[in-house]
C-alpha positions in Angstrom: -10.5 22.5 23.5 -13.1 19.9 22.8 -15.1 22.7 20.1 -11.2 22.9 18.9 -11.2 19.1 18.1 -14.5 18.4 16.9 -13.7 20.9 13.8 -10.3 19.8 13.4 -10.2 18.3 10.2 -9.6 14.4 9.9 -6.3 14.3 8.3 -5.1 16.5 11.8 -6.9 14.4 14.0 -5.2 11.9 12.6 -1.6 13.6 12.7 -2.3 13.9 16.2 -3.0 10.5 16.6 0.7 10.0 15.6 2.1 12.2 17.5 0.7 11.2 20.7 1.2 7.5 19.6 4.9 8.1 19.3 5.1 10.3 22.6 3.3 7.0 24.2 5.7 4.9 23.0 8.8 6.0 24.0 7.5 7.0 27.3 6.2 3.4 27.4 9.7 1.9 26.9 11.6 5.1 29.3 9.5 4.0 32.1 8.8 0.1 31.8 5.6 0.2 30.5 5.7 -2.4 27.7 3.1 -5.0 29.3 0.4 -2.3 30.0 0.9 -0.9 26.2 0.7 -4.9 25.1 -2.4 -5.4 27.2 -4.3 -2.3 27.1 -2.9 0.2 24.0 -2.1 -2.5 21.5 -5.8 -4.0 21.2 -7.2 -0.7 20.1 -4.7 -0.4 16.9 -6.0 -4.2 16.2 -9.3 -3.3 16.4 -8.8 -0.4 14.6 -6.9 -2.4 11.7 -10.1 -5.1 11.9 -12.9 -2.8 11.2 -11.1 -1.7 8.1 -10.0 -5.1 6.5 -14.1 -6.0 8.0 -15.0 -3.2 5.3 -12.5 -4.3 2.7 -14.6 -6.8 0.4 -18.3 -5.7 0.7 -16.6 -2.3 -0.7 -14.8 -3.5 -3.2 -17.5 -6.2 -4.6 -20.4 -3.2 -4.2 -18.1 -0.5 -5.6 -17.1 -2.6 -8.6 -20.6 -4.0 -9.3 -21.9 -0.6 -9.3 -19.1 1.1 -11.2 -19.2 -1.6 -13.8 -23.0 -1.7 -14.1 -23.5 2.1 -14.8 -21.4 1.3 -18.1 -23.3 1.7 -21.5 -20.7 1.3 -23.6 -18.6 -2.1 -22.7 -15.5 -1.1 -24.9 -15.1 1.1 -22.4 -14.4 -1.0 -19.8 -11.2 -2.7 -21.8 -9.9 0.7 -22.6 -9.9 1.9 -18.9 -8.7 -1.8 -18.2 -5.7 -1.8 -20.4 -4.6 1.9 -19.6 -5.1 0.7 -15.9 -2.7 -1.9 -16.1 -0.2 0.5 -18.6 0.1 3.1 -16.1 1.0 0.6 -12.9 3.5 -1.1 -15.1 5.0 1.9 -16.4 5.0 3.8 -12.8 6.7 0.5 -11.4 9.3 0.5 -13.9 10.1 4.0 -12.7 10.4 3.3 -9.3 12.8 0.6 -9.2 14.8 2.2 -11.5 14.9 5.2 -9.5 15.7 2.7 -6.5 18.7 0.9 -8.3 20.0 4.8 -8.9 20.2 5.7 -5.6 21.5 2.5 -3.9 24.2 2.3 -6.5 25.2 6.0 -5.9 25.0 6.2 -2.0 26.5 2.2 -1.6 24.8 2.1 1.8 25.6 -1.7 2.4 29.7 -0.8 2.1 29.4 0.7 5.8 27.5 -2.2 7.4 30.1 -3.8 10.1 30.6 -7.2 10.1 30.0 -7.8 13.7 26.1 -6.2 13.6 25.9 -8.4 10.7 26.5 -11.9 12.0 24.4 -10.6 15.4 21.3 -9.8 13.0 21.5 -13.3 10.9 21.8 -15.1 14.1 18.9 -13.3 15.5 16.1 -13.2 12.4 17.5 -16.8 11.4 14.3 -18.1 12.1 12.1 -15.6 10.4 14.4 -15.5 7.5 13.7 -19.6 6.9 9.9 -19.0 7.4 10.2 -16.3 4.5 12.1 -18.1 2.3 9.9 -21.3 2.2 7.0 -19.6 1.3 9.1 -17.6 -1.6 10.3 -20.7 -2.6 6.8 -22.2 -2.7 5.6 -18.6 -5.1 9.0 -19.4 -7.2 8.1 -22.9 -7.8 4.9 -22.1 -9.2 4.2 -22.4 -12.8 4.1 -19.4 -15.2 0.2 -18.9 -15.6 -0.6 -20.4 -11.9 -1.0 -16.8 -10.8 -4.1 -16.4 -13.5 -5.3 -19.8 -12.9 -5.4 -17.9 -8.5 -7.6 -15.2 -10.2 -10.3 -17.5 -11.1 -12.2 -18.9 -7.2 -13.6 -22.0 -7.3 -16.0 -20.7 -4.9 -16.6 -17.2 -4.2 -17.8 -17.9 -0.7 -14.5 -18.8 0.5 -12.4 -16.4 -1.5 -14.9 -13.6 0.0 -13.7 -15.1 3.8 -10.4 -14.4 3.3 -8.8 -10.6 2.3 -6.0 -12.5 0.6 -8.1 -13.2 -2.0 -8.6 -9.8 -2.9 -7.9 -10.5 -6.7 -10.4 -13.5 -7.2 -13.0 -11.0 -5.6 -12.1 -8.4 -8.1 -12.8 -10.9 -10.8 -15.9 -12.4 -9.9 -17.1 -8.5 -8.9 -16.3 -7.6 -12.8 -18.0 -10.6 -14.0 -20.9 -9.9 -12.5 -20.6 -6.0 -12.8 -20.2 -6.8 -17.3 -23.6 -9.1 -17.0 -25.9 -6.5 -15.0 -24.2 -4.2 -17.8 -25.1 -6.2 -21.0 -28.7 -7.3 -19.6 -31.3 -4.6 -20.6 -31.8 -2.0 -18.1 -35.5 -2.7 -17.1 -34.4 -5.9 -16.3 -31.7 -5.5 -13.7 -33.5 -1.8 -12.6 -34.1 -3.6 -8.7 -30.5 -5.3 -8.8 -28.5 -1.9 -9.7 -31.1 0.3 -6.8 -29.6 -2.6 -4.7 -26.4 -2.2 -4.8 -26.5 1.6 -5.3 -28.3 1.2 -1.6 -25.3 -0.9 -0.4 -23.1 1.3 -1.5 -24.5 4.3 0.4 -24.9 1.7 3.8 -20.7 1.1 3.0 -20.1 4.7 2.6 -21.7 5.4 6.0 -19.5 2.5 7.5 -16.2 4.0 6.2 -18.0 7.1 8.3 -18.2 5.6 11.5 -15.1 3.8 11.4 -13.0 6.8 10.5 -14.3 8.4 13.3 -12.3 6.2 15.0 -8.9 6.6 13.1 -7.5 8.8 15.3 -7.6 6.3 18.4 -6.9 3.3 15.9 -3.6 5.4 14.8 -2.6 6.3 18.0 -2.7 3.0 19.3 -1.1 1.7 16.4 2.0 3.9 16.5 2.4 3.8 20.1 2.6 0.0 20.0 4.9 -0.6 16.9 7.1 2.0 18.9 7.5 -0.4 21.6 8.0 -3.0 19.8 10.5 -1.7 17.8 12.9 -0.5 20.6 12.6 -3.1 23.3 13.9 -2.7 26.3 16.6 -0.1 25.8 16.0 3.1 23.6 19.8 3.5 22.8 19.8 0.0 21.3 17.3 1.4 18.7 18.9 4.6 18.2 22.3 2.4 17.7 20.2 0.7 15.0 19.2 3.3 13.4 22.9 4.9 13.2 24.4 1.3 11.9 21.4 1.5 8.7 21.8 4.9 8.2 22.5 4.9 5.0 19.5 2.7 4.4 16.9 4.2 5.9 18.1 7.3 3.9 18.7 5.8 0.5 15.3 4.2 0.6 13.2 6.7 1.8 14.6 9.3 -0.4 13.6 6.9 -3.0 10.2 7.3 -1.4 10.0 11.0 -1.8 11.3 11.0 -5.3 8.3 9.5 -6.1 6.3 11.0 -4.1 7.0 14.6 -4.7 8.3 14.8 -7.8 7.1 12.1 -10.1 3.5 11.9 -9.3 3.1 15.9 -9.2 5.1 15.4 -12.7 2.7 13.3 -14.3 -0.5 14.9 -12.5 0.7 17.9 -14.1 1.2 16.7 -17.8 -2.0 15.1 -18.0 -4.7 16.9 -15.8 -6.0 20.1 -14.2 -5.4 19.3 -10.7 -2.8 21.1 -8.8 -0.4 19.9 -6.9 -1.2 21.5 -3.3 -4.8 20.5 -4.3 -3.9 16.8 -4.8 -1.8 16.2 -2.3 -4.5 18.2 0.3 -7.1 16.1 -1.3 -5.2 13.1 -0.7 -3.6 13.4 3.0 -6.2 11.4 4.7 -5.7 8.3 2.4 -1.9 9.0 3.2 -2.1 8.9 7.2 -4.2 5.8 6.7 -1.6 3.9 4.5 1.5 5.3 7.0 -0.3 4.5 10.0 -1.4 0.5 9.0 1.1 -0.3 6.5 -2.0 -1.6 4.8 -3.1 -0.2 0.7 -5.9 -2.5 1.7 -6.8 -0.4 4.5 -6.6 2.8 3.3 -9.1 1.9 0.3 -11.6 3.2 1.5 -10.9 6.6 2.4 -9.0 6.5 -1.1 -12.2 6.3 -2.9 -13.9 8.7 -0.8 -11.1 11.6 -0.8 -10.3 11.3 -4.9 -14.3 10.8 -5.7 -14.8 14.1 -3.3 -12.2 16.4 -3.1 -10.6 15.6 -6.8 -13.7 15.1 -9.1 -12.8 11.7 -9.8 -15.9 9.5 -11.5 -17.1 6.5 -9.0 -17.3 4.5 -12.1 -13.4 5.4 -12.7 -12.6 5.1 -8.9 -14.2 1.9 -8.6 -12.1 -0.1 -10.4 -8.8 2.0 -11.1 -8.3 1.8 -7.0 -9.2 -1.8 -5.7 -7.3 -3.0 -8.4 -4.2 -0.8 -7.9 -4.4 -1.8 -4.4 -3.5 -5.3 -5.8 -1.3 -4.9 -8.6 0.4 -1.5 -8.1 3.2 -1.4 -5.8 5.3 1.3 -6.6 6.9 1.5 -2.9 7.3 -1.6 -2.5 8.9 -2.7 -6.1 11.4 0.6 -5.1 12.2 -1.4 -1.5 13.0 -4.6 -3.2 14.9 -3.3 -5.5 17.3 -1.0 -2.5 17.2 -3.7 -0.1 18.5 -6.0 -2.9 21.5 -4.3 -4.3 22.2 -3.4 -0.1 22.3 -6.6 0.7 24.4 -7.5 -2.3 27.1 -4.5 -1.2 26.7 -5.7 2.7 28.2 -9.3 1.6 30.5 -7.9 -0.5 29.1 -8.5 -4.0 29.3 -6.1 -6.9 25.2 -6.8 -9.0 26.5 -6.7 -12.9 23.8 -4.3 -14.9 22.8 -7.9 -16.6 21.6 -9.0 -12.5 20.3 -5.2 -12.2 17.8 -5.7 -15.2 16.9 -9.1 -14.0 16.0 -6.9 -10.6 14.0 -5.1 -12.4 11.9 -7.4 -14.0 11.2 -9.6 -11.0 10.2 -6.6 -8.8 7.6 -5.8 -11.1 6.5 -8.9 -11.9 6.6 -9.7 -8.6 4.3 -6.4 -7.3 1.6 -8.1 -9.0 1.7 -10.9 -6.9 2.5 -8.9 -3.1 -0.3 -8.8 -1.0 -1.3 -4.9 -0.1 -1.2 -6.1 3.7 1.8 -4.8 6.4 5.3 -6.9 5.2 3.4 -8.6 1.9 6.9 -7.3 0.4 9.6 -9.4 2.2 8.3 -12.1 0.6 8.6 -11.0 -2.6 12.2 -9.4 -2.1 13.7 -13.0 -1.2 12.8 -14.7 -4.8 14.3 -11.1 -6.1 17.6 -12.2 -3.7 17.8 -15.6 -5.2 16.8 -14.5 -9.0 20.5 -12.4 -8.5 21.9 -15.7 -6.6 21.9 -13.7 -3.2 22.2 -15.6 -0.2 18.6 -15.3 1.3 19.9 -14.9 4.7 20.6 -11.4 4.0 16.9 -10.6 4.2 17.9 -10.8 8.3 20.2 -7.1 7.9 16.6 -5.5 6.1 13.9 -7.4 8.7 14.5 -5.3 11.6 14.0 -2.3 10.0 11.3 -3.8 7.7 7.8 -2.7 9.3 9.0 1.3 9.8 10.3 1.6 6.0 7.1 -0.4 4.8 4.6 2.2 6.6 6.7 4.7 4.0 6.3 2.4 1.1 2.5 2.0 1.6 2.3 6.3 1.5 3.7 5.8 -2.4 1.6 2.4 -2.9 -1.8 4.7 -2.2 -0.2 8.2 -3.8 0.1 5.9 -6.8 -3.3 4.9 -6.8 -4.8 8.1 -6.4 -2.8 9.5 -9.4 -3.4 6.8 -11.5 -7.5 7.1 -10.8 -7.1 11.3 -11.5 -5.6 11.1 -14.6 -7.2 7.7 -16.2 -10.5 9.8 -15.1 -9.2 12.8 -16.9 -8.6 10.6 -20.4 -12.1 9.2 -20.3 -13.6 12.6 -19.6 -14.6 11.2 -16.0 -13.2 14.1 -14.3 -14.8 17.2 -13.1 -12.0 19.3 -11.7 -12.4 21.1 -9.2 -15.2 19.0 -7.7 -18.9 20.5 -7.2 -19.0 20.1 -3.7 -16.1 22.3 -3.6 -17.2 24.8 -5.9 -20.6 25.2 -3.7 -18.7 25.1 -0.7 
């Protein structure tokens, strides 16, 4: 049994990390065993989620540095830049347009009863007001204040704190385009640095992987019990009442997943589409698991530099940044629980309020944090851009952590995609990989 597991691959150890964390779960809430799972399951999954957010900067700032560095021609770096930031726009446009189609169609928010209604306003009230003043503080800012966030006034303190993610990005290209434009012999002991570091990181992401299966199972089991509480029919009368949601938004979810990325990976590259998605699974498990794009980064890099051919100079930029910027899942989740929570209070969204949707989810993707619920806060300024009452965020809270474990699976798909085939236009890609080819 134990010969069985060690050559298991990771993506199944992983799988059955979920498994068993679910099993736990509900047999943690069948027979009373909530505080034990608190005390003694629960810390693991933290742990777990720490040693990946530990790895988070260093990786990005090494991996960016040394991506950016290897670069002999500097145009380059703008045209990778700009297609970058064309694909993410473009792939969010399609997602919340696809959302807006399906919640129009399937009107999930017409069967909501009034009475679980009031009950679930009364009881996230509290929540609710602590998400809306801090969207009201993001909708208050000026026009270019998210630019003027880019730039750290000290790169100490934005390197303590993940949030800062994008000011780390900046100062990591800055640096990367000055080793770049200095002559080689002069920067040859800074770039045999960092290409050092970057093997020491790779290593890390090693050894902590190694504990993903634990990390997931702990993770699961937990969010399980803290989803159902005391009484497993309560949940399963949750579930019933949002159907409809669940259904509309997830099948959202899988349009995107299995349809339009394989689409898209198929018009402009070699790779096919059991290969990518194979390729890819272990970044996927990651995302479900923490709800985190920020998590799963690193075993992002390592699966589509590995098992897809994908350049590290390509990798290392396309992915930290689209861990930022490109939220494809989540822009789709706004834009569902929006027009839901219009039809719940019984208000028809004209297609003038449906554009202005639109263009707030995807400005607003730029600004959501790739961290477990960065996207509630973002979907109340999309409530009150449509004059929505923001206490309708309380009938999508509940259900908001299992759907967003869904949403981070298209976040990192996204990524991945966009990394293959803006390595494929630059001639960065060498499909299938060499590793597998001598394999």
């Amino acid at each position: 049994m134990l010969k069985k597991w060690k050559n298991m691959p990771l993506w199944g150890k992983i799988v059955a990390g979920m498994v068993a964390g679910v099993i736990w779960g509900l047999m943690a809430v069948i027979l009373g065993w909530q505080e034990f799972s608190e005390n003694w399951i629960m810390p693991f999954g933290t742990i777990f989620l720490n040693m990946l957010k530990l790895i988070a900067v260093p990786l990005i700032f090494v991996s960016l540095v040394k991506g950016m560095a290897s670069l002999t021609d500097i145009s380059k770096l703008s045209r990778i830049g700009l297609k970058t930031l064309g694909f993410f726009m473009a792939s969010t446009v399609v997602a919340i347009t696809v959302g807006l189609l399906i919640v129009n169609i399937m009107k999930p928010g017409h069967a909501f009863p009034d009475s679980k209604r009031a009950e679930m306003q009364e009881e996230y009230a509290l929540s609710v007001g602590e998400k809306e003043s801090v969207a009201q503080q993001v909708k208050e800012s000026r026009p270019l204040d998210f630019l003027v966030e880019i730039v750290p006034e000290n790169i100490i303190d934005a390197a303590s704190d993940n949030r800062n993610i994008l000011q780390i990005i900046f100062f990591a290209i800055l640096f990367g385009l000055a080793v770049a434009l200095i002559p080689h012999e002069r920067v040859k002991v800074v770039k045999q640095v960092f290409d050092g570091l970057n093997e020491i990181i790779l290593k890390i992401v090693d050894l902590v992987m190694k504990f993903a299966p634990i990390g997931v199972f702990a993770l699961l089991g937990s969010l399980v019990v803290e989803f159902t509480g005391d009484d497993v029919a309560e949940s399963l009368n949750l579930f019933t009442s949002l159907g409809l949601y669940i259904v509309a938004t997830v099948l959202g979810y899988l349009v995107m997943i299995f349809m339009f990325y394989p689409l898209i990976m198929r018009l402009f590259t070699p790779v096919g589409y059991r290969d990518f998605y194979k390729a890819i699974s272990p970044a996927q498990m990651i995302a479900f698991s923490t709800s985190s794009s920020a998590a799963s980064l690193p075993i992002s890099m390592e699966v589509v530099e590995r098992d897809l051919g994908v350049s590290k100079t390509i990798s290392s930029f396309v992915l930290p940044i689209g861990t930022t910027i490109n939220m494809d899942g989540t822009s789709l989740y706004q834009a569902v629980g929006a027009v839901f929570i219009a039809q719940a209070f019984g208000f028809d969204l004209s297609m003038a309020q449906q554009l202005t949707i639109v263009l707030t989810a995807t400005l607003a993707s730029i600004g959501t944090p790739g961290v477990p619920g960065g996207g509630v806060v973002m979907l109340v300024i999309i409530l009150t851009s449509v004059g929505l009452p923001a206490e309708g965020l309380a009938m999508v809270l509940a259900l908001d952590r299992p759907l967003d474990m869904f949403r981070t699976v298209v976040n990192v798909t996204g990524n991945c995609a966009a990394s293959t085939i803006i390595a494929k236009s630059e001639n960065e890609l060498v499909y299938p990989p060499v590793n597998k080819e001598t394999a």
